[in-house]
C-alpha positions as CSV (number, residue, x, y, z in Angstrom):
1,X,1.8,-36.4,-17.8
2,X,2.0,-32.9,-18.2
3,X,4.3,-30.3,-20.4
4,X,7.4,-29.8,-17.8
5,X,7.7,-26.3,-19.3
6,X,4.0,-25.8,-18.2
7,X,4.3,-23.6,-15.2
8,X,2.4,-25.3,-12.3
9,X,-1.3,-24.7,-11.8
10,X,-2.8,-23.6,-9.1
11,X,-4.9,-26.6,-7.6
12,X,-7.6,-24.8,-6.0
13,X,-8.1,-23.1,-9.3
14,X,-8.0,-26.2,-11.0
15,X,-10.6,-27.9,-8.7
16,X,-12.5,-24.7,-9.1
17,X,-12.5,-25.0,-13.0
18,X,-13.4,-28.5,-13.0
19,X,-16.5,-28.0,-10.6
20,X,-18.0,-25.5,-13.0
21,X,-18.6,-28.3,-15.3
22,X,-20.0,-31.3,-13.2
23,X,-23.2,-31.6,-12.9
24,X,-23.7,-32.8,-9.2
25,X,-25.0,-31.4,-5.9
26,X,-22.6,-29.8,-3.6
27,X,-23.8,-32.8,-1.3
28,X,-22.7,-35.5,-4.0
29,X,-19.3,-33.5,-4.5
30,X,-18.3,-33.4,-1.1
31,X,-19.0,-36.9,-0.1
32,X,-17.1,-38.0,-3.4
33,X,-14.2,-36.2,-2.1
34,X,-14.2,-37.3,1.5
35,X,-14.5,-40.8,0.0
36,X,-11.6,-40.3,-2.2
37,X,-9.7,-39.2,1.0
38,X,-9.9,-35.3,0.6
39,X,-10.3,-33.1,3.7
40,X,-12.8,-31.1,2.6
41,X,-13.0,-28.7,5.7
42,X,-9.3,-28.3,5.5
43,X,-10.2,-27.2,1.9
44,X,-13.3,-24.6,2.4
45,X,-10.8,-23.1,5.4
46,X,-8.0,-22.7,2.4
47,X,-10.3,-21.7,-0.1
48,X,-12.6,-19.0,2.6
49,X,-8.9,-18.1,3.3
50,X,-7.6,-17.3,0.1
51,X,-10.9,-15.3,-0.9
52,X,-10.4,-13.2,2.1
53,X,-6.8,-12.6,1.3
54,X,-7.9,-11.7,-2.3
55,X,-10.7,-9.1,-1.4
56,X,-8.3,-7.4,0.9
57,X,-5.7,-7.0,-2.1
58,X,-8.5,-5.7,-4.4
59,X,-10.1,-3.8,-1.1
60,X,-6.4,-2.3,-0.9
61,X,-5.0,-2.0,-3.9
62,X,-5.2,1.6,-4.5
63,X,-3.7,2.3,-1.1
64,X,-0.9,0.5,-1.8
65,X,-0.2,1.7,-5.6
66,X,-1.1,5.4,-3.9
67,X,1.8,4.8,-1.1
68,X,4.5,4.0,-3.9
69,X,3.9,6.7,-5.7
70,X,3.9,9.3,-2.9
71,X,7.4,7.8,-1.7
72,X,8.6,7.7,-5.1
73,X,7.4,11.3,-5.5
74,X,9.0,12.4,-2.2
75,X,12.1,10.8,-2.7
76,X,12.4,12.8,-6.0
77,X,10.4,15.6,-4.3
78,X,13.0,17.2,-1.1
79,X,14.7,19.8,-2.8
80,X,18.6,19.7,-3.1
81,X,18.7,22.7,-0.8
82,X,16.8,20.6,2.1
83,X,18.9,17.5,1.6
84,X,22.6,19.3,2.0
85,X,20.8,22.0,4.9
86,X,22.7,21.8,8.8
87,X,19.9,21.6,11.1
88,X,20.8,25.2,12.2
89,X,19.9,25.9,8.5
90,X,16.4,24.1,8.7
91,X,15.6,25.6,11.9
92,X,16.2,28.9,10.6
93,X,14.4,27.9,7.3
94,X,11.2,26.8,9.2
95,X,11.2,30.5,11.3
96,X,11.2,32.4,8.2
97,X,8.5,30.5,7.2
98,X,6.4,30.2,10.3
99,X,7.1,34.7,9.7
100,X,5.7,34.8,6.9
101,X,1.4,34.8,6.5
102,X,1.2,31.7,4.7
103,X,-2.6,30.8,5.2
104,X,-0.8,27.2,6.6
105,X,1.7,27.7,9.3
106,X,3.5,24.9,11.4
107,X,4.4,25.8,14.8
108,X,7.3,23.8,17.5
109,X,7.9,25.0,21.0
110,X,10.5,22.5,21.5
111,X,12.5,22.5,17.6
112,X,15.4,20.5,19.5
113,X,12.7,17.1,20.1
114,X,12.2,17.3,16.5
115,X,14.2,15.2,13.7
116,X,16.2,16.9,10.7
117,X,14.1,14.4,8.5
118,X,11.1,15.5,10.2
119,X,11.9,18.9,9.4
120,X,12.8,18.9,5.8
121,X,9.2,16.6,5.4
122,X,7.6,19.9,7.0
123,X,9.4,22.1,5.1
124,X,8.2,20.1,2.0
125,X,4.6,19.7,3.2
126,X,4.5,23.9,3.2
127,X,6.0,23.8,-0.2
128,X,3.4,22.0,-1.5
129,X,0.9,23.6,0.4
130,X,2.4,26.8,-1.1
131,X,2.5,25.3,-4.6
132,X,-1.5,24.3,-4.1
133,X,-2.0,27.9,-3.1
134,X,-0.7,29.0,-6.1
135,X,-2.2,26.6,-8.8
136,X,-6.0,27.3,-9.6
137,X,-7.1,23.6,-9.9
């Protein structure tokens, strides 16, 4: 039997591994297996399954590293003046800004249908926009 501190393989890995070394037709392999009792559909369904799954993570990957690091960085990123601000204050915050001739300018008819979070995020998005302004890369 095997080490019980050995951390449990994976069996379609292990049937994987042990395929690369036979030397049989996929033919003679699959009716081995069905006559050993093993439901080899059920398993090409698993394994087709698992492959999908897998290319979708590598497909996705950067997506998903690139969406925790843009929360992470706009958690960190509202200033303390924008967390602590009434909505009066963003409101008023957002006019200034919608005043002044930023080459990006956000525009509400109806400020009362928007959120405070929605607001600080747009106040943030023209900070940055701002900041890109400013930096020359």
């Amino acid at each position: 039997m095997g080490d019980p501190k050995e951390p449990a393989r994976d069996p379609i890995a292990s049937l994987l591994e042990f395929s690369a070394d036979c030397e049989q037709t996929a033919e003679e392999a699959e009716q081995q297996l069905r006559a050993a009792g093993v439901d080899v559909d059920g398993f090409v369904t698993r394994l087709k399954e698992r492959l999908a799954k897998q290319a979708d993570e590598v497909r996705l990957g950067w997506l998903t590293a690139a969406r925790a690091r843009i929360s992470k960085s706009r958690a960190t990123a509202i200033p303390y003046n924008y967390k602590t601000m009434s909505r009066a204050s963003l409101i008023v915050a957002l006019k200034e800004r919608q005043s002044s001739p930023a080459q990006a300018q956000a525009f509400f008819h109806k400020l009362d249908e928007v959120t405070d979070e929605d607001l600080r995020t747009l106040l943030m998005d023209l900070d940055d926009l701002d900041a890109d302004d400013k930096d020359p890369t």
